[in-house]
C-alpha positions in Angstrom: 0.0 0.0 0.0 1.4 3.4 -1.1 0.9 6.1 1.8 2.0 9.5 1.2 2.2 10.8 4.6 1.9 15.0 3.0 -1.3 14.3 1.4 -4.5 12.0 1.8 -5.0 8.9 0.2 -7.2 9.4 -3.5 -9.2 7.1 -5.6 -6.2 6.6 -7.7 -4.6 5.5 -5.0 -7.2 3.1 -3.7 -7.9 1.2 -7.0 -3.8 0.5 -7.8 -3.9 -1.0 -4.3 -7.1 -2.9 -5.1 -5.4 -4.0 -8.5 -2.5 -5.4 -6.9 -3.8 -7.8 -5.4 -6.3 -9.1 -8.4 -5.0 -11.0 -11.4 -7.5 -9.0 -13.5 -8.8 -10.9 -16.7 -9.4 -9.8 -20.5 -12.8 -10.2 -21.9 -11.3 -13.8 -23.3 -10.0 -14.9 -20.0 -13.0 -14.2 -18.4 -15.3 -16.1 -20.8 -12.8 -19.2 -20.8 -12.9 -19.1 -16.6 -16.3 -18.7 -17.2 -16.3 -22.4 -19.4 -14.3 -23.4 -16.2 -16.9 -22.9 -13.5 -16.0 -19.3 -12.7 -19.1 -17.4 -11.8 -19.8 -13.7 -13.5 -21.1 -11.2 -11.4 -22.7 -8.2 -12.5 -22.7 -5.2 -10.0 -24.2 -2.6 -12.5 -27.0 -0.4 -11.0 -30.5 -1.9 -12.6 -31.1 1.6 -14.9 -27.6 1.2 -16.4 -27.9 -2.7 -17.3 -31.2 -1.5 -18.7 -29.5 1.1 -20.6 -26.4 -0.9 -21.7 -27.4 -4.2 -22.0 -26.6 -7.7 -20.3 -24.5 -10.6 -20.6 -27.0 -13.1 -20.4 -24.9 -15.8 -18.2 -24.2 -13.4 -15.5 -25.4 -13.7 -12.1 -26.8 -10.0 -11.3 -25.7 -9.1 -7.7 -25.7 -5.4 -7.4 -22.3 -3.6 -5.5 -24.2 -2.4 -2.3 -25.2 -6.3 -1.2 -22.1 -7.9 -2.8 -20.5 -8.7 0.5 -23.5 -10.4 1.8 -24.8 -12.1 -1.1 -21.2 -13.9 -1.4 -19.7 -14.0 2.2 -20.2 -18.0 3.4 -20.7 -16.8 6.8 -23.3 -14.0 5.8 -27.0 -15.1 6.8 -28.0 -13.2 3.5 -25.7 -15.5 1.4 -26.6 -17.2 -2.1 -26.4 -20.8 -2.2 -23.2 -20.5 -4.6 -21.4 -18.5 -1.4 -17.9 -20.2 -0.8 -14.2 -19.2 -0.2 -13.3 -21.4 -2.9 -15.8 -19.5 -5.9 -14.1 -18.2 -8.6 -15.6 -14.7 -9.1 -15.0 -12.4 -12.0 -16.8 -8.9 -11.0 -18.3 -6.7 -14.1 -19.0 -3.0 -14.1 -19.4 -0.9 -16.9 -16.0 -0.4 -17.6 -13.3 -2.0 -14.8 -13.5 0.8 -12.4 -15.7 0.0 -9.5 -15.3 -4.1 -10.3 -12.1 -3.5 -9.0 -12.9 -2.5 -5.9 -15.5 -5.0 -5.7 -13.3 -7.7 -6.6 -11.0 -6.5 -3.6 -13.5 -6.4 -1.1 -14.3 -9.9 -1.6 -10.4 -11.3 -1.7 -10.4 -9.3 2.0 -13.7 -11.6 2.9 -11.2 -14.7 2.2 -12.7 -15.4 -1.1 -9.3 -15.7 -2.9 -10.1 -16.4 -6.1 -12.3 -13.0 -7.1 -10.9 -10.9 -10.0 -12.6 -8.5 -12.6 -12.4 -7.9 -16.1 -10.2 -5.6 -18.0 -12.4 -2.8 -19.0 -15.7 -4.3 -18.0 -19.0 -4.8 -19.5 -17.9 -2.7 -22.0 -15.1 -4.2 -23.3 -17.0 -7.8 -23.3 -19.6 -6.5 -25.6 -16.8 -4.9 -27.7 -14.7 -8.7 -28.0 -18.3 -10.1 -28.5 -18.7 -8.2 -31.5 -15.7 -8.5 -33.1 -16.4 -12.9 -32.6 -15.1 -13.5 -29.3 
């Protein structure tokens, strides 16, 4: 963790900590986990997967219930809830997944990750025949 001890921490300095400790994953990557068991989750807001689109496969778990939904030990856990899950997080475009991703690596789920540009650049591979 970078500290800086003349000025406050930013958001900048937040995600590259975040990033670290992920082994972040390309569109491609993320669809061949994917064919491995790996479970996506989408934390995008309701309005902008309406706006955006969807990846049909993903499990939709929106950011501000994350931790519960994926903690073992949560009582508001989903049934797929394990330490040993393979997650790969999707946002819109890689920013906020990151974070996410981090948060559940700190809850002992060691094998979360996010995708490299996001929902975004999915839909972008899809369409070029990914």
């Amino acid at each position: 963790m970078t500290r800086h001890p003349e000025r406050p921490r930013t958001i900048d300095d937040v995600l590259a900590d975040a990033r670290g400790h992920l082994r972040r994953l390309t569109p491609e990557e993320a669809e061949e986990a994917r064919a491995h068991g790996a479970v996506v989750v989408d934390i995008r807001p309701a309005a902008q997967r309406e706006a955006e689109g969807e990846l049909p496969f993903a499990t939709v778990i929106e950011r501000n219930v994350l931790e519960w939904r994926l903690d073992p030990a949560s009582d508001a856990s989903l049934p797929i809830a394990s330490h040993d899950l393979q997650v790969v997080v999707l946002c819109q475009e890689g920013y906020t997944s990151s974070l996410a991703a981090a948060a559940l690596q700190e809850l002992g789920i060691h094998r979360a990750t996010d995708v490299i540009g996001g929902y975004a650049a999915w839909r972008a591979w899809q369409a070029t025949g990914g």
